[in-house]
Every structure is written in structure tokens, then in C-alpha cells.
N, C-alpha and C positions, 0 to 999 in steps of 0.2 A: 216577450216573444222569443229572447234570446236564451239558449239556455249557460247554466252558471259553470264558468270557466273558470278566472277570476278568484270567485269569493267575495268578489264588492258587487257592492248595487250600482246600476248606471246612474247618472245625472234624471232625476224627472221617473224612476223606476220601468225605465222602458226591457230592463235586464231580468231575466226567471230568477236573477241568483238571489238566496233565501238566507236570513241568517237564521239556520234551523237553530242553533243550538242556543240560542237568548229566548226562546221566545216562549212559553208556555202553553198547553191549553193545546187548541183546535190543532195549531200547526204541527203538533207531533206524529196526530194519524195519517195527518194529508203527505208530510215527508215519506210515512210509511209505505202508503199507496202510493206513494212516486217511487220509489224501488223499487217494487215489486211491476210496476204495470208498463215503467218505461220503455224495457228492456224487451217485452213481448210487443209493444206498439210497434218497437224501431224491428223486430223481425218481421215483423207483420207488413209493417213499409216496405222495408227493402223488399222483401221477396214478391208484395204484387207493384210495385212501384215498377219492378225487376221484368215482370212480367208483360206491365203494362207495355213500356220499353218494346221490347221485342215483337207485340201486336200490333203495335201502329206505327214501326218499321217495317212491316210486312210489304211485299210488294202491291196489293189491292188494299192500302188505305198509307201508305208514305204519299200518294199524290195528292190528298186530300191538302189542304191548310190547314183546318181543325185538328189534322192527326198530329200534325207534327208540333201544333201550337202541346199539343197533349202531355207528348212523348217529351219536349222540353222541360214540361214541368214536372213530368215523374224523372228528368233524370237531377232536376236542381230539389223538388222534395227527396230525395234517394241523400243527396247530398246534405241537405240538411238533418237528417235523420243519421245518418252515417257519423256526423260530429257530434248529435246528440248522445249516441251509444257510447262512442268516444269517450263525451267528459263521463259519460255515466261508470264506464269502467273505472276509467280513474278515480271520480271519488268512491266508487263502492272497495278498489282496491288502496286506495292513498297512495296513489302513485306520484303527488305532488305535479301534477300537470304544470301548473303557474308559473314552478322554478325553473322551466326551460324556455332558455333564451330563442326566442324564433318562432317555437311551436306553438304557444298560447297567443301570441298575438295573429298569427297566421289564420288559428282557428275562430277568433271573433271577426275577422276579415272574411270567411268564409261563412261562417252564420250571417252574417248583414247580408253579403251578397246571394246567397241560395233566398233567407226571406224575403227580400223584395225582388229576386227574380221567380218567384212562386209566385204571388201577389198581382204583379202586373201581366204574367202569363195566364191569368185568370179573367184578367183586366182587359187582353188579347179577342182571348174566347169569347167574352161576354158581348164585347165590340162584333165579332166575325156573327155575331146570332142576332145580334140587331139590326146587321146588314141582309142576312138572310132572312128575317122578318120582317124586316119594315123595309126596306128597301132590295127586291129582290129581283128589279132590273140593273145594280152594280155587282151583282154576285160574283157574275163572269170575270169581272175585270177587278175586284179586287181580292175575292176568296181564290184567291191561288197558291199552290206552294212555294213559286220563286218568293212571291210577296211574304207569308210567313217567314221562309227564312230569313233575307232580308229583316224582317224586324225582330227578330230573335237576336242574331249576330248584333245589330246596334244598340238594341235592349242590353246586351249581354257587356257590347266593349261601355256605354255607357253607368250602367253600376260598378264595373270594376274599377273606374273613373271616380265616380262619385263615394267608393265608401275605404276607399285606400290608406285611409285616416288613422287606421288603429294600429297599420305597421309602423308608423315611424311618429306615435303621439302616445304608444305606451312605451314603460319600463322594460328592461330586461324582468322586472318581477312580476310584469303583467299591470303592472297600477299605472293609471295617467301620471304621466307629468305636471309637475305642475305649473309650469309654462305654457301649456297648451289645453290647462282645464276648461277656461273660458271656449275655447275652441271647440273641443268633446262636448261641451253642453249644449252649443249652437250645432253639432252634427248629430245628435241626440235629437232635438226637436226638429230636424231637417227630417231626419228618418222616418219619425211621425208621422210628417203632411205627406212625404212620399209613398209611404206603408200602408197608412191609416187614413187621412182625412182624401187625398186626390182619387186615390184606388175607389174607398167607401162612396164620395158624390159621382163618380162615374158609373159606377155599376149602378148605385140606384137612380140615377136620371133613365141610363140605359133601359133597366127592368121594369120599371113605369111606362115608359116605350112600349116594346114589348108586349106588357102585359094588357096596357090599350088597344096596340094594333091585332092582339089574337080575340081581345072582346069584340072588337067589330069584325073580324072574320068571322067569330060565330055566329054574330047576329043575321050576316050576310047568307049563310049557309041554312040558316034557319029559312029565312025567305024565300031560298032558293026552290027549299022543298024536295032536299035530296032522296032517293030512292035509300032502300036501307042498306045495300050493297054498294053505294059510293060510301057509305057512313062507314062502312066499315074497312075501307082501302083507305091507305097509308100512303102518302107520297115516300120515296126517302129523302128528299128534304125535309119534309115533316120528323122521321126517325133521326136524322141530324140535328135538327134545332129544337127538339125535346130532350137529347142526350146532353148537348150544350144548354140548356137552360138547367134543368140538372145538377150538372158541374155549379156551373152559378149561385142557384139556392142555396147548396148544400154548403160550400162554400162559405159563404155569405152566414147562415145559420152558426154553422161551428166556428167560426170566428167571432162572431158579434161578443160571443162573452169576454173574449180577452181586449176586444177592443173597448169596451164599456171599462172594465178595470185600468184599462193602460191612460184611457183620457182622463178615469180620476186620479190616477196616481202623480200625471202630470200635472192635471190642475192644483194638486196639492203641494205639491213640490214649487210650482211656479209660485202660487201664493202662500205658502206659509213655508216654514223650516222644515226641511227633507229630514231632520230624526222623525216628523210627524208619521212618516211611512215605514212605523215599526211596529206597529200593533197586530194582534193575533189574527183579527175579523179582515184587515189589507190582507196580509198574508197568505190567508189563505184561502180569501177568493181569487188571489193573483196566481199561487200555487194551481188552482183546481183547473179555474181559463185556461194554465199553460199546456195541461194534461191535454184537455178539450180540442187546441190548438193542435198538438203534439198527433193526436188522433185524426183531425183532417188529413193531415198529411199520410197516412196510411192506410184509408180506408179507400181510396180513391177507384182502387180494380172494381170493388162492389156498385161504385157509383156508373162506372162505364160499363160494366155488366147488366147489370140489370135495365138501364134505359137505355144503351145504344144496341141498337139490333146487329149492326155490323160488326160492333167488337166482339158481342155473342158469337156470331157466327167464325170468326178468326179465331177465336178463343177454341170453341167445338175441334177446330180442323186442326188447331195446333196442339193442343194439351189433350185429346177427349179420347186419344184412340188409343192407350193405353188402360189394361184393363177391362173395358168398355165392352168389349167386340175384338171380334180378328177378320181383318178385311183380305182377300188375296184377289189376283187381279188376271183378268183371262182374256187372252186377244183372239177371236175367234170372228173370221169373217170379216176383218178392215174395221173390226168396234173395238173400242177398251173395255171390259167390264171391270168395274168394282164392285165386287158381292162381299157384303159382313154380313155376320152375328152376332145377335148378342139380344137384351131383354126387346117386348114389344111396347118399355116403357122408353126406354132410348131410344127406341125406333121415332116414335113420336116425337120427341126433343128431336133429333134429328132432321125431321121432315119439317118441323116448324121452322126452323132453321135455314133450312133450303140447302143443308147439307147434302142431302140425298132426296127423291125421290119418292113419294107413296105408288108405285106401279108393282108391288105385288101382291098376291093375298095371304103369305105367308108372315104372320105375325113375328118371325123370328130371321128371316130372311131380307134382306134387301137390298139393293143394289144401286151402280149407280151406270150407264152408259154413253160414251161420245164416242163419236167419231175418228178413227185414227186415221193423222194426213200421211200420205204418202206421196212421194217427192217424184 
């Protein structure tokens, strides 16, 4: 889950660090592909991670809970990916990271804490969607932003708490102590149940939930005998807790591979001798999950673009008008107008949108108008 700082394997192989250069066979091309693709994942993060940021700080969706559960975790994935780049400069440049006193342990303290503050901010979401599905007379009173915050800040002073471990239980060389190795391996499999086992049975008791109470909504709706014009309207609760269930899957999907390899590596380590986890076929299924892994973390814009209709639409008004069209704006008689141009294919995006308006018949023309108050 972590990537390799160090140069050593954790206790239990819960660490990405690889010993490429022993190993024969498979693990040479997968090293390969890990050069080449890291380095475009971590641009690829930051910049929609970057972006995500800035849209669900917006003033029409910072009130939400959801948004900001969101925008937490693109700024702690940003962070994590941030350090990924990091080591990756340094070993593609042999900058000897490891021999600086302070920084390398600083950075595996900062990878613990962005991973399990990614994880449980997922953990967050999945909770806030089961609330809004299965339970959507508590919505009011608990889907709120004071609330959100609130448990981001205690999320947040709590991990800083619990993984502080590695400032002052490594070397100045970056290696454990070894007065404190017994220690590291008991914070090693703490991480685990934190990370991986409490995270994993919460979200899927949750998504069984869920996934029960929207079967018997449909059954019910079936009964109902809806007209084909309710079928086709949308609550935006509905568009909320399809964007958050979403996140969840998706989530849930690209990670499952590195968690299947991390629970054998530890069952192996637990029960037989840790050189056991030197073989080509470990390797570099461990290698591949972490890539996998590496890629959740920056695909995330595509995930909230596409199923949340509201980020769509922030996304349109914030990034779209460049290029696009040219809007100019005309105060004529106590109204605003907004008139753009541009294709009659963006016009459509647009109108779907609820950016603008369908009120003219000018396929290249459109506009937008309110009211101007006067005081």
C-alpha cells in the first residue's frame, strides 16, 4: 500500500518496496511499467484531485456533507500521490533519499497517515449513503456540513495520534531499530485491521444494506405502477446517492486486488519465514495491486463526473467557458442577459446541464436571463 522509501520490506509485506534487483523473470517488466506509468498516474492525480478541490469548495456544494467528506479526500489522495512522485524522483534520479536524517522518516509518517485518511474518508461516504438510503428520516440531522467537519478534524487529529510511530522508532538511516522492531510489527498489523479488515466489513455490511433497501424500492415502484414520466424524473437525492454509491464501488473494486495480495503476504509472513516473500509470482502480483491501487487514487474526477450531476454541472461553469463559446452580458431593461456562442453540440451539453436554457431557436445562439435587483 506504501510506496518504497526505505529500500526494506515492512514486517508482514504490508510496504510496495520491491527488491528489484534480486529477482529474476516477471518482476523486471512490471519494475518497468512502474517507471514509466507512475509518474503520469501522480500527474494525472494531482491535477484532477487538484480540480476536484476547488469544485466541491464551491459555494453551491461546500454546504453539502458529501462534498466536503469528497474534497478531504482528494486533498489527503493529492497528498499521498504527492509523496509517491517524490520517492519516485528520487529513485529514478539516485538522490539517496533514505540518508536524510528527518526526511525519510517524515515521509513514511505521511504515507500511513494520507492512506488511512483516504480509506476511512470513503468509510465516511459510504456511512453518509446508507443514511440517505436506508434511513432518510435522519438525513436532516445528521447529513450536515458542521457534522462532516467535525468528524474529518477528529479523523484527522486521531491518525496523526495513532501512526507517529515511525518518527522516533526509525534510524537516522531510515531502518527500524532494533529495540522497537517487536513494536513496528505490532503497528504493522494494527495498520492492517485499520486499513483493511474494519474499513472492508463496514462498507460491505453497509453495501448489502443498501443494496437490499434499493431492491425493495424497486419492487415497490413496480407496484405502484408508475406513469413513464415519473420513471424518468430523478430526485437529487437520487443523483447524490448514485454519485456516492459510485465512489464506493469503484473504490472497493480497485482496491480489492491489493488487498487480497496484502492479506496473503501477511498470512505468509505470520506463519512461515518472511524470506518466503521473495519469489517472482509474490512480487509481482504485489507490484501490479500497487499500480492498481496507485490508479484509484487518481482517477477519482472521472468517477464524480460522470455520476454526479452536480459536479457536472460546477465542473461546465467552471472550466467549460474557455474555448467553448464567448458569452458577453447585456443589461437591457432591469434583466441580465447572458448570450454565448459556440457549437449546437454544446449547446445541448449545456441545456442538459441546466447551465443554460433551451429558449431559442437559434442553434448557435443562446442565452441565459434573470432579473437584476435594484436596491
Amino acid at each position: 500500500m506504501f510506496p518504497n522509501i526505505s529500500g526494506s520490506t515492512d514486517t508482514g509485506g504490508t510496504n510496495s518496496s520491491l527488491q528489484t534487483g534480486t529477482v529474476d523473470g516477471p518482476i523486471t517488466w512490471v519494475t518497468l511499467v512502474e517507471r514509466f506509468t507512475i509518474p503520469v498516474i501522480c500527474v494525472l492525480g494531482l491535477v484532477g484531485n487538484t480540480c476536484s478541490i476547488v469544485i466541491f469548495l464551491q459555494k453551491s456544494l461546500r454546504k453539502k456533507s458529501c462534498s466536503l467528506f469528497l474534497a478531504s479526500r482528494s486533498i489527503s489522495d493529492n497528498g499521498f500521490i504527492l509523496i509517491l512522485l517524490i520517492v519516485w524522483v528520487t529513485s529514478a534520479l539516485d538522490l539517496k533519499l533514505s540518508r536524510i536524517s528527518g526526511i525519510c522518516q517524515s515521509l513514511i509518517f505521511l504515507t500511513y497517515v494520507f492512506g488511512c485518511l483516504s480509506v476511512w474518508l470513503v468509510v465516511f461516504v459510504t456511512i453518509e449513503n446508507y443514511v440517505r438510503i436506508c434511513k432518510p428520516y435522519m438525513v436532516k440531522r445528521i447529513c450536515k456540513a458542521s457534522n462532516a467537519k467535525g468528524a474529518v478534524v477528529i479523523l484527522f487529529i486521531c491518525v496523526l495520534c495513532s501512526y507517529n510511530f515511525p518518527l522516533w522508532t526509525f534510524s537516522d538511516e531510515c531502518v527500524p531499530n532494533e529495540k522497537h522492531y517487536s513494536f513496528i510489527r505490532i503497528m504493522v498489523y494494527a495498520d492492517s485491521i485499520l486499513t483493511l479488515v474494519f474499513p472492508t466489513l463496514i462498507m460491505s455490511v453497509l453495501m448489502t444494506k443498501i443494496a437490499m433497501t434499493s431492491l425493495q424500492a424497486c419492487r415497490f415502484r413496480r407496484r405502484l405502477s408508475l406513469t413513464s414520466v415519473q420513471r424518468k424524473s430523478s430526485s437529487p437525492m437520487t443523483k447524490v446517492t448514485t454519485m456516492l454509491l459510485a465512489v464506493t464501488l469503484i473504490f472497493f473494486i480497485l482496491n480489492m486486488p491489493s488487498h487480497v495480495v496484502r492479506l496473503r503476504l501477511m498470512v505468509i509472513a505470520f506463519t512461515e519465514d518472511e524470506s518466503g516473500i521473495t519469489g517472482s509470482l509474490d512480487l509481482t502480483l504485489h507490484s501490479i495491486s500497487q499500480l492498481i491501487y496507485y490508479l484509484s487514487l487518481a482517477i477519482n474526477i472521472f468517477v464524480y463526473y460522470f455520476f454526479g450531476s452536480t459536479f457536472r454541472k460546477a465542473f461546465f461553469k467552471l472550466f467549460h467557458w474557455n474555448g467553448k463559446y464567448r458569452c458577453i452580458q447585456v443589461d437591457s431593461s432591469g434583466f441580465l442577459e447572458t448570450r454565448c456562442q459556440g457549437s449546437s453540440a454544446f449547446r445541448k451539453e449545456l441545456v442538459e446541464n441546466n447551465v443554460f436554457s433551451s429558449n431559442t431557436k437559434d442553434n448557435c445562439v443562446y442565452f441565459q436571463r434573470r432579473k437584476v435587483s435594484t436596491l
